[in-house]
C-alpha positions as CSV (number, residue, x, y, z in Angstrom):
1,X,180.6,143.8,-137.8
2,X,177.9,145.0,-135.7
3,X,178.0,148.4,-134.2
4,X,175.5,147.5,-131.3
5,X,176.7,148.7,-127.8
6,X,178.1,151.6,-130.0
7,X,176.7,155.3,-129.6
8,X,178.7,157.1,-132.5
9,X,180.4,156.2,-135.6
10,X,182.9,158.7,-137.7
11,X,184.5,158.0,-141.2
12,X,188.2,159.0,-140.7
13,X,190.4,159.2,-144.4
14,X,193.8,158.1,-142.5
15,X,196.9,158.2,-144.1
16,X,199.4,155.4,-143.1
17,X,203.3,154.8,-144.0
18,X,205.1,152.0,-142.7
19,X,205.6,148.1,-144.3
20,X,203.7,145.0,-143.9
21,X,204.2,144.3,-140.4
22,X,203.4,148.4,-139.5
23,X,200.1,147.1,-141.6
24,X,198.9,144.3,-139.2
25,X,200.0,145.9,-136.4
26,X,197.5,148.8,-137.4
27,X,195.0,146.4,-138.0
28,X,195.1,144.7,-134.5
29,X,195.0,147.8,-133.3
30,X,191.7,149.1,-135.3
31,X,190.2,145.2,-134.4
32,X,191.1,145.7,-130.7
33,X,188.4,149.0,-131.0
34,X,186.5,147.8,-133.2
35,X,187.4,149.7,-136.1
36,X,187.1,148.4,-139.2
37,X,188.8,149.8,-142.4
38,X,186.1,150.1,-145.2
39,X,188.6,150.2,-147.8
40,X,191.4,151.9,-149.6
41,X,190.9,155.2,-151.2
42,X,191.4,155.1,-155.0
43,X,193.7,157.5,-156.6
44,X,190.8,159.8,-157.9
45,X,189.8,159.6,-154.1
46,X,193.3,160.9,-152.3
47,X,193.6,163.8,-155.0
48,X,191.8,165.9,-152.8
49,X,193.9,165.3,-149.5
50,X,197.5,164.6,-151.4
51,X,199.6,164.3,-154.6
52,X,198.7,161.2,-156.6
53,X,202.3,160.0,-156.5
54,X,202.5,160.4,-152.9
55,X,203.6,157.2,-150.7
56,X,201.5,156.0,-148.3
57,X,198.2,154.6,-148.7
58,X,194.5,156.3,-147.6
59,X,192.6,154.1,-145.3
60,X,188.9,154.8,-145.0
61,X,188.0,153.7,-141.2
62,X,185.0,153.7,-139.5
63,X,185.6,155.0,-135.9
64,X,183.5,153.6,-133.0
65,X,182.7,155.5,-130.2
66,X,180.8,155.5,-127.3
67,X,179.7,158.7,-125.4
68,X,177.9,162.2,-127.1
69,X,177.6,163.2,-130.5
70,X,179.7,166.4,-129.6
71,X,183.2,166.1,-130.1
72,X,182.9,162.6,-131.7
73,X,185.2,163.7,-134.8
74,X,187.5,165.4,-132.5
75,X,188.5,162.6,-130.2
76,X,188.1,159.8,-132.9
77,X,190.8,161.9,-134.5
78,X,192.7,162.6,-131.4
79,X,192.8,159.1,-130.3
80,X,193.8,157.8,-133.7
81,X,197.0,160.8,-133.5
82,X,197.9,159.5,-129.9
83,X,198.9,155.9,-131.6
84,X,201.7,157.5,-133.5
85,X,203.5,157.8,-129.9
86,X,201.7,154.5,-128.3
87,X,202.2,152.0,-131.2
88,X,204.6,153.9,-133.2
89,X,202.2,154.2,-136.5
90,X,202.5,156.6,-138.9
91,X,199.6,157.5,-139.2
92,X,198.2,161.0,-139.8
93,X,194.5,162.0,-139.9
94,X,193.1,164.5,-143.3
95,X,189.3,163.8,-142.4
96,X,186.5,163.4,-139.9
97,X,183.2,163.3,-140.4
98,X,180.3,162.0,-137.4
99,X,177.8,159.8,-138.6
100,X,174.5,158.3,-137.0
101,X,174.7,154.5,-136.0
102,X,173.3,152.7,-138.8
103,X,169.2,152.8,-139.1
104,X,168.7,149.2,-140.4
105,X,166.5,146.9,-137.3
106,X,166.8,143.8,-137.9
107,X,163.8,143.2,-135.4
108,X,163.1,139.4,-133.6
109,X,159.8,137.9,-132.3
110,X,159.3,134.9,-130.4
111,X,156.9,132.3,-131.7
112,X,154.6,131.1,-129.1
113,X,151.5,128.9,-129.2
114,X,148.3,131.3,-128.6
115,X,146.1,130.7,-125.4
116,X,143.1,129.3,-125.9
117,X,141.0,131.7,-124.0
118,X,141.9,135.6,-124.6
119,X,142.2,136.4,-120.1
120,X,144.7,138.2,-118.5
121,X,146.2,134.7,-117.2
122,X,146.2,133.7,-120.9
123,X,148.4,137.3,-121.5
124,X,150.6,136.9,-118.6
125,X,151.4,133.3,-119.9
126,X,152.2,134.8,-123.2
127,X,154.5,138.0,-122.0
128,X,156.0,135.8,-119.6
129,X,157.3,133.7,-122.4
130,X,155.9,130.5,-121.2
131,X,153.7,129.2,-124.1
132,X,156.8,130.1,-126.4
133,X,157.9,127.0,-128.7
134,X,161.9,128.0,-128.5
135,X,161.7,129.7,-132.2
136,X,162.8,133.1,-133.1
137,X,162.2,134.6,-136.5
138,X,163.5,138.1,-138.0
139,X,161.0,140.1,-139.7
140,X,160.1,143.5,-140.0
141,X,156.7,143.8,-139.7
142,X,154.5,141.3,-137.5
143,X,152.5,139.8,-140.4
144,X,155.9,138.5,-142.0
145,X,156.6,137.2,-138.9
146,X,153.5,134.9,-138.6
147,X,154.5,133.4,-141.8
148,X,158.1,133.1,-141.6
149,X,157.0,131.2,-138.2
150,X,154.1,128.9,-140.2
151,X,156.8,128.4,-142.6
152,X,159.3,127.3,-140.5
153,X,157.6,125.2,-138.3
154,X,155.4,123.9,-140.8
155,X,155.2,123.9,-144.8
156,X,151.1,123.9,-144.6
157,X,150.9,125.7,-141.2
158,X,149.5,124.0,-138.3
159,X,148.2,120.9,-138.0
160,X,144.2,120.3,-137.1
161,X,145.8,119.1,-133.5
162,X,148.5,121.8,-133.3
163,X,147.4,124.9,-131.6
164,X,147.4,128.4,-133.7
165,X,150.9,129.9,-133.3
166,X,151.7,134.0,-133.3
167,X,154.6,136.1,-132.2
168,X,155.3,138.4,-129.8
169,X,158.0,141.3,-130.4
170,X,161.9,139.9,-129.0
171,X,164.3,142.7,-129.2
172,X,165.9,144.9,-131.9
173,X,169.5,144.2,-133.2
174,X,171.0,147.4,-134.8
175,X,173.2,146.7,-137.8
176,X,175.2,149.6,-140.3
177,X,174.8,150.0,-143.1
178,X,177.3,149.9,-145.8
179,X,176.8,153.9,-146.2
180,X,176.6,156.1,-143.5
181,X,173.8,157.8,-143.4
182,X,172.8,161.3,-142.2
183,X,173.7,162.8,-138.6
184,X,170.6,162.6,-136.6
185,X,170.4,160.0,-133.2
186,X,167.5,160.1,-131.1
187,X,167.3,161.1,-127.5
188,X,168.8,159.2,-125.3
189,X,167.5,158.2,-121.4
190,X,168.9,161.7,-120.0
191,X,165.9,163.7,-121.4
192,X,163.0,161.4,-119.8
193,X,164.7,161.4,-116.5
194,X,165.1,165.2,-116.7
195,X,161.4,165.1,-117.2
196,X,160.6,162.5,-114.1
197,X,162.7,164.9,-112.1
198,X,160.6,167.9,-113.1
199,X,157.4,166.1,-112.3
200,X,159.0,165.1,-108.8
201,X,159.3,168.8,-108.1
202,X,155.6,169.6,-109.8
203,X,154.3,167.5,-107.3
204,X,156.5,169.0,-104.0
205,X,155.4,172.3,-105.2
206,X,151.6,171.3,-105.2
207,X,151.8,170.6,-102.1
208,X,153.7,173.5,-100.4
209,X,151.4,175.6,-102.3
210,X,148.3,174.5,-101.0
211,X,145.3,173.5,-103.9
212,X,143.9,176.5,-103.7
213,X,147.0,179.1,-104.8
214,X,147.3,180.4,-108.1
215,X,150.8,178.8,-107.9
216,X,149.4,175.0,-107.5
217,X,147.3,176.1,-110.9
218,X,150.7,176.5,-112.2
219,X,152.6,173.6,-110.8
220,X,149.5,171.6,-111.9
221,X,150.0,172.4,-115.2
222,X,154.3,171.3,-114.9
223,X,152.6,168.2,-113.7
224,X,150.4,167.9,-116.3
225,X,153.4,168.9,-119.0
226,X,155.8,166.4,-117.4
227,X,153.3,163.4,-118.1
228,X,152.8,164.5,-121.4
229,X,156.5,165.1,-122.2
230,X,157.3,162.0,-120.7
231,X,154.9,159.7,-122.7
232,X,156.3,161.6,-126.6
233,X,159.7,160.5,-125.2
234,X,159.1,157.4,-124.8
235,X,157.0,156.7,-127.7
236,X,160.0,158.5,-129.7
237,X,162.4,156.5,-128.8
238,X,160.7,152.8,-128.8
239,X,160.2,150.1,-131.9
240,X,156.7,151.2,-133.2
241,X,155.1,147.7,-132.2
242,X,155.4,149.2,-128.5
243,X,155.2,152.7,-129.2
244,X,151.3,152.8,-127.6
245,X,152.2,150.8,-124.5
246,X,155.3,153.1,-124.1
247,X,154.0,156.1,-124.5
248,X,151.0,154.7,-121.6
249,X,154.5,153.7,-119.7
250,X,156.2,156.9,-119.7
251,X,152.7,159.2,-119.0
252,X,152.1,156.5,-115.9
253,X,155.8,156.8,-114.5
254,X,155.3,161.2,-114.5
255,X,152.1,160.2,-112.9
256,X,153.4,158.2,-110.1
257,X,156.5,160.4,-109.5
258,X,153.9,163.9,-108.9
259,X,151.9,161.8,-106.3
260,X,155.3,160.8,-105.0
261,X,156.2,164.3,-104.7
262,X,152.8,165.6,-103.6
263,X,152.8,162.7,-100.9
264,X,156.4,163.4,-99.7
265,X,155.8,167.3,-99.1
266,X,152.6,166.3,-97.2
267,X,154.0,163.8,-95.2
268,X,157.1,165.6,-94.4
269,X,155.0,169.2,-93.1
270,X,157.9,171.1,-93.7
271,X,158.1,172.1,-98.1
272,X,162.0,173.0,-97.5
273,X,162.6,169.4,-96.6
274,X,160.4,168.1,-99.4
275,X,162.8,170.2,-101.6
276,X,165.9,168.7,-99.9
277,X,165.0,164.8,-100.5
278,X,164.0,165.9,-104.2
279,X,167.5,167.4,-104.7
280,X,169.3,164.3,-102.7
281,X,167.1,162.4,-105.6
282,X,168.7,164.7,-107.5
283,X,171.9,164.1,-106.9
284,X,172.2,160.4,-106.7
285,X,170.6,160.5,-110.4
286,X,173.5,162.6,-111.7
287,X,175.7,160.2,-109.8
288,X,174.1,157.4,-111.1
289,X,174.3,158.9,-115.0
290,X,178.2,159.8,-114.4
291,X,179.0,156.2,-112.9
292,X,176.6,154.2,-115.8
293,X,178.7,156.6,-118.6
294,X,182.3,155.4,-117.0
295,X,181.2,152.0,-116.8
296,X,180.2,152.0,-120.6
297,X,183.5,153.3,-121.7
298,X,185.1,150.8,-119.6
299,X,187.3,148.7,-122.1
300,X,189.6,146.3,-120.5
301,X,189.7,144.7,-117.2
302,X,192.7,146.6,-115.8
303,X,190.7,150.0,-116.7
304,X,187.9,148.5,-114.6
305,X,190.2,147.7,-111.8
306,X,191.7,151.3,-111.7
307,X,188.0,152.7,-110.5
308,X,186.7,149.4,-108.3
309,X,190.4,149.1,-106.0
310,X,189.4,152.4,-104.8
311,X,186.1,152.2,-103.8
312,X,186.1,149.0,-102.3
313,X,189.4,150.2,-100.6
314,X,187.5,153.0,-99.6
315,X,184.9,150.9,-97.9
316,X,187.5,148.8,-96.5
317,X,189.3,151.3,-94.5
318,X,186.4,152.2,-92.8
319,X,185.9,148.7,-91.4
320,X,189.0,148.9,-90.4
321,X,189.3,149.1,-86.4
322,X,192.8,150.8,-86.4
323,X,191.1,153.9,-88.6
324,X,188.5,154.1,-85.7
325,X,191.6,154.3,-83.5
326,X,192.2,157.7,-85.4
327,X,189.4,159.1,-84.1
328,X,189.9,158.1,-80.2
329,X,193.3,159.6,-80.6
330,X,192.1,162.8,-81.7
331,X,189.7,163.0,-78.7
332,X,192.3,161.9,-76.1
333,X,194.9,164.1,-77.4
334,X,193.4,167.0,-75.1
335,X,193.7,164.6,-71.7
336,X,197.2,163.6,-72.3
337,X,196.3,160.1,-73.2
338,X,196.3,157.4,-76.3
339,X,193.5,154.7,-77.8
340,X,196.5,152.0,-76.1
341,X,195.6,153.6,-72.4
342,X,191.7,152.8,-72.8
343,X,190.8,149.6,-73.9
344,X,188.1,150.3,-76.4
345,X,186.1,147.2,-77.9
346,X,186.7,146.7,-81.4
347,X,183.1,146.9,-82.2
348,X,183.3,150.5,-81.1
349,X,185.7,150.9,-83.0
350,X,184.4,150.2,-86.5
351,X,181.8,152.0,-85.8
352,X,184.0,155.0,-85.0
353,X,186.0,153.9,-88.2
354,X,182.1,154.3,-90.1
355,X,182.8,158.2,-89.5
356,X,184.6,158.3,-92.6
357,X,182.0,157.1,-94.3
358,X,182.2,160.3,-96.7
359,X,185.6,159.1,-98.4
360,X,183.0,156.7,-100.3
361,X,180.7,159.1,-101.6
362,X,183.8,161.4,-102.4
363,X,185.5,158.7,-104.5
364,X,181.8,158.1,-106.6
365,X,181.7,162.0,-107.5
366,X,185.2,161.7,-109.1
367,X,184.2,158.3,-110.7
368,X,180.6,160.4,-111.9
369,X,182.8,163.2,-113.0
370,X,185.4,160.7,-114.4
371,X,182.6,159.4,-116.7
372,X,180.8,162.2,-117.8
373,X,183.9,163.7,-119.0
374,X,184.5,160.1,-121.5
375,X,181.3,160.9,-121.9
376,X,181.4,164.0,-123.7
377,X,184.8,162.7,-125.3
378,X,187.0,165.2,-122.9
379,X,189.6,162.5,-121.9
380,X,191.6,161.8,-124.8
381,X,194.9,159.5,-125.0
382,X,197.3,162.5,-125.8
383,X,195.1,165.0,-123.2
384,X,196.3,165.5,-119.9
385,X,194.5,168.8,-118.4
386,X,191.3,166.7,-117.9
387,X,193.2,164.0,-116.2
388,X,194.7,166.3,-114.1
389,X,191.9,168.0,-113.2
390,X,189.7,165.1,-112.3
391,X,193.0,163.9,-110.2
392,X,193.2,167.1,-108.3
393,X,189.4,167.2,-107.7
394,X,189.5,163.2,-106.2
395,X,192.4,164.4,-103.9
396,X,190.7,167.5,-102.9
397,X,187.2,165.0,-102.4
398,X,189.2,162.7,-100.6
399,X,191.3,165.0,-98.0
400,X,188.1,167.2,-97.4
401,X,185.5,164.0,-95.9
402,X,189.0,163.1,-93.1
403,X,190.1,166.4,-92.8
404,X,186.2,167.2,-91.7
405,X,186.1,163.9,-89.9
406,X,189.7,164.9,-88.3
407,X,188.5,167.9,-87.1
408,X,184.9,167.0,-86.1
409,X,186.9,164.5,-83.3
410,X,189.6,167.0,-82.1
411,X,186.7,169.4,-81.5
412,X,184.8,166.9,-79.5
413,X,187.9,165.9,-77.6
414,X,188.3,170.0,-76.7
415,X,184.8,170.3,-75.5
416,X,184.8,167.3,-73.5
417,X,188.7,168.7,-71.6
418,X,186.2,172.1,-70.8
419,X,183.2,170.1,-69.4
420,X,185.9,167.9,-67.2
421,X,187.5,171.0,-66.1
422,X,184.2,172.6,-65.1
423,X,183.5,169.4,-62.7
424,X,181.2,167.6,-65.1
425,X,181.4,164.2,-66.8
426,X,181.3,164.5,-70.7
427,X,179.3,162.2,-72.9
428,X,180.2,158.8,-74.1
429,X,182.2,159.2,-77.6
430,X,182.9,155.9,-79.6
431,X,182.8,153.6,-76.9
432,X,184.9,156.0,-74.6
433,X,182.8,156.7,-71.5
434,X,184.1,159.5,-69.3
435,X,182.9,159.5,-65.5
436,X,183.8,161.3,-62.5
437,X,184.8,159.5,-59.9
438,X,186.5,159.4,-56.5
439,X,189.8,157.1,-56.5
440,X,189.9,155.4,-52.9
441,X,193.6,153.6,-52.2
442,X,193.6,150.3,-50.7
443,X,197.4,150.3,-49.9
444,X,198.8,152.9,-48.4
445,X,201.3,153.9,-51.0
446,X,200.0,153.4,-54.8
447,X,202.6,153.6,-57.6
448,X,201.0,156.2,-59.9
449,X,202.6,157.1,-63.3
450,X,202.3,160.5,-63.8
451,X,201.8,162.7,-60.5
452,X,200.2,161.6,-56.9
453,X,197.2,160.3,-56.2
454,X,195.4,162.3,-54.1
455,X,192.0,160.6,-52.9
456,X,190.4,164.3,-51.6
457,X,190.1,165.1,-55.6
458,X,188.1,163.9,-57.9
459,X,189.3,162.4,-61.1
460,X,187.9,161.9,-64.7
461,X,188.1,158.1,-64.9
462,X,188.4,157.6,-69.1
463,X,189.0,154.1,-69.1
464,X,191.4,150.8,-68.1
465,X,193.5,148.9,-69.8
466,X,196.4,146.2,-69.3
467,X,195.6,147.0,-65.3
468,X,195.9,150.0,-65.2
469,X,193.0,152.9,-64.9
470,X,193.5,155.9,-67.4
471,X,192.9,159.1,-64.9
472,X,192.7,162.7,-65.9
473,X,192.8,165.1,-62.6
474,X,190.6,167.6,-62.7
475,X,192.4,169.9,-60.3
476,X,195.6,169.7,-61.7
477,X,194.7,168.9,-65.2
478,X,196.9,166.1,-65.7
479,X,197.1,162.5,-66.9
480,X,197.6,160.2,-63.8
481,X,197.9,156.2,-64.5
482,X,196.9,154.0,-61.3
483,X,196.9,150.3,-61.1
484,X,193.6,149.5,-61.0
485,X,194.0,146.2,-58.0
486,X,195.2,149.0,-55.7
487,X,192.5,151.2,-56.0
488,X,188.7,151.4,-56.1
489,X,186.8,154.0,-58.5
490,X,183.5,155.3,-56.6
491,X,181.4,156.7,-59.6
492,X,180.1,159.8,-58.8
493,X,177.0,162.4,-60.2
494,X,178.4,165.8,-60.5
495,X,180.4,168.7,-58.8
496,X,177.6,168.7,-55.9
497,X,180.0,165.8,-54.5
498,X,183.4,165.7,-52.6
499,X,185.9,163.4,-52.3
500,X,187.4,162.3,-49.2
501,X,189.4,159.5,-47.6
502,X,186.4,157.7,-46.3
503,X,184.5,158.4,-50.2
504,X,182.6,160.6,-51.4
505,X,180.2,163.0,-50.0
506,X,177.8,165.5,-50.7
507,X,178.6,168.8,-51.2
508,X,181.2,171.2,-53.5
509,X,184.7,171.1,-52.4
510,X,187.6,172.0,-54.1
């Protein structure tokens, strides 16, 4: 069975009790992780974890795991235990031992017909696959491959009329071995972007420093380092066909991300705000890292499910208009009045709704935190602190963004009640635009809810809805609800105006 997709591999000695059905249910349960049992221990074998005449027999299985070498042994182990209460197994587990995935390539190369003419159109043909005859041969060195292709395609090699063929590298398939070898797996991706990181800030320190500091000497030098750090990792870590171009790769990439750097602290004039964008890059990289390491250990469908519902329900709710709604009650609650007495346009009111937007970026932290913690093999069937912890930390995520949000609109609400009372129109807020105004009656009795209407004051006119105007008055400091074919708003500028029967005039009056 291949191991590929697999970052770790641990040779458990297991010791199982139980009959023939216990057995295949054990086995569908190893198969459904991909575990397979190597073989039974012989009697010479289980000596050293039990009595010869024991009952029970001593499985030797090869754990799978993906994540950090660290704890491999401990939550292979773990996770194996848990089964005895999930599956009802008897199993119990004497040994564990990490191991490196299996150092055996079994390398591919693509045959492909050679260009007639060695150009750079005649390359890009080749790279981009389409001179390639549909062949694939495994070998492990290039040279084998060009005769396993001429022998395959041809017992004499190509015709007089059939163009030269050769082979360009495919891709590597990892297979184990049937012994485990020595610990020892390479770096992963983490260490190279580490390093682009580093040369990010090499280059926004180059150019807050100036070129002529003895501290751009020294951040030219980081930048220098990171390019040639980030080459060696690349040319560790690749097949040794491509080792030269990666290493050219890696060096270019350090390259590019100093000039970025350099180019964004000089463009920006201001080095604190370079330093901001490089730790927002920062950031989104850890995020990134945490969500790519839970979607790895994702293993079933309904695991999946458990971490995409609430995101996308997160984005949902704030396209929903009846959360925007949320936030015009909060800043009506200091007038006395509701979203249902100010007809708000639902447009205005997704876009209030997009205020908490933070709820998203909350729910990814837990989902980065989530997955380094599989990661490093901290979330373990029979484990519940980590659970609990990452639980209490996506509540505490979640509540702060709306409680801030919550807040931000009662606070806006409270300083738009002072500006009214002080005689001056607030700002619009959400589609809500406040106004003063002067409230002429055309009858000579008007049915107000909420007090009298008194035309010689002036009113903060919020809104209308259903026919009715949504008043606050300014004197009195009170809701007042007119209908609005009875009455006629007059807009007015600020508290150098008065209101009077005939309208408004100029001048302060109270």
């Amino acid at each position: 069975m291949s191991s590929g997709g697999f970052d770790r591999r641990v040779r458990l000695v297991v010791e199982f009790h139980g009959d023939v059905t216990d057995r295949e249910l054990l086995d569908e349960t190893l198969a459904e992780r991909c575990w397979p049992v190597v073989r039974e221990l012989a009697a010479e074998e289980r000596a050293h974890f039990a009595e010869p005449t024991a009952p029970g027999t001593f499985l030797w299985v090869e754990a799978r795991l993906k994540g950090a070498r660290r704890g491999a042994e401990r939550a292979a182990a773990g996770e194996l235990t848990a089964w005895r209460s999930l599956r009802a197994l008897d199993v119990r587990v004497h040994h564990a031992k990490a191991c490196a995935v299996g150092e055996d390539p079994h390398t591919l190369w693509a045959v492909h017909r050679t260009p007639a003419h060695e150009c750079l159109r005649g390359r890009l043909a080749v790279l981009t696959g389409i001179r390639d005859t549909g062949h694939v041969v495994g070998a492990a060195t290039r040279d084998r491959a060009r005769e396993a292709a001429r022998a395959v395609l041809g017992p004499d090699g190509p015709g007089p009329e059939t163009p030269p063929l050769d082979v360009r590298l495919g891709w590597t398939d990892t297979e184990p071995t049937a012994d485990p070898p020595t610990p020892g797996a390479g770096p992963g991706a983490a260490p190279f972007v580490l390093t682009v990181l580093m040369a990010l800030f090499a280059g926004l320190a180059l150019s807050a420093a100036g070129p002529m500091s003895a501290y751009a000497a020294l951040a030219a030098v980081a930048a220098c380092g990171t390019v040639a750090l980030s080459g060696w990792l690349l040319h560790r870590v690749s097949h040794p066909e491509r080792q030269r171009g990666a290493r050219a790769i890696g060096s270019a990439v350090a390259a590019v991300t100093t000039l970025t750097g350099w180019l964004l602290g000089t463009v920006s004039g201001d080095p604190a705000r370079g330093l901001w964008i490089s730790l927002f890059l920062a950031v989104a990289a850890l995020l990134a890292g945490g969500i790519r390491a839970l979607v790895r250990q994702w293993s079933s469908p309904r695991e999946a499910l458990q971490w995409v519902v609430p995101l996308v329900a997160s984005l949902a709710l704030t396209l929903t208009p009846a959360l925007g709604g949320v936030v015009h009650w909060l800043y009506l609650a200091p007038f006395g009045l509701t979203p249902d007495d100010v007809d708000v346009p639902a447009v205005r009111r997704v876009i209030a709704a997009f205020s908490f937007l933070p709820v998203l970026p909350a729910w990814l932290v837990v989902a980065a935190l989530w997955g380094y913690a599989k990661h490093f093999h901290q979330v373990v069937t029979h484990r519940w602190m980590p659970v609990t912890a990452i639980a209490l930390i996506g509540v505490f995520c979640t509540l702060l963004p709306l409680l801030q949000v919550s807040l931000h609109a009662a606070r806006a609400g409270e300083r738009a009640w002072h500006r009214a009372a002080g005689d001056q129109a607030p700002g619009a807020y959400y589609g809500i635009e406040p106004q003063l105004a002067c409230i002429e009656p055309l009858k000579p009795r008007i049915a107000a809810e909420g007090g009298v209407l008194v035309p010689r004051r002036p009113y903060l006119l919020l809104g209308s809805a259903g026919g009715t105007l949504a008043l606050w008055d300014v004197r009195r400091r009170l809701p007042l609800k007119v209908p609005s074919g009875n009455v006629t708003s007059v807009p007015v500028g600020d508290h150098s105006f008065r209101c009077s029967v005939s309208g408004p005039q100029a001048g302060t009056g109270k």
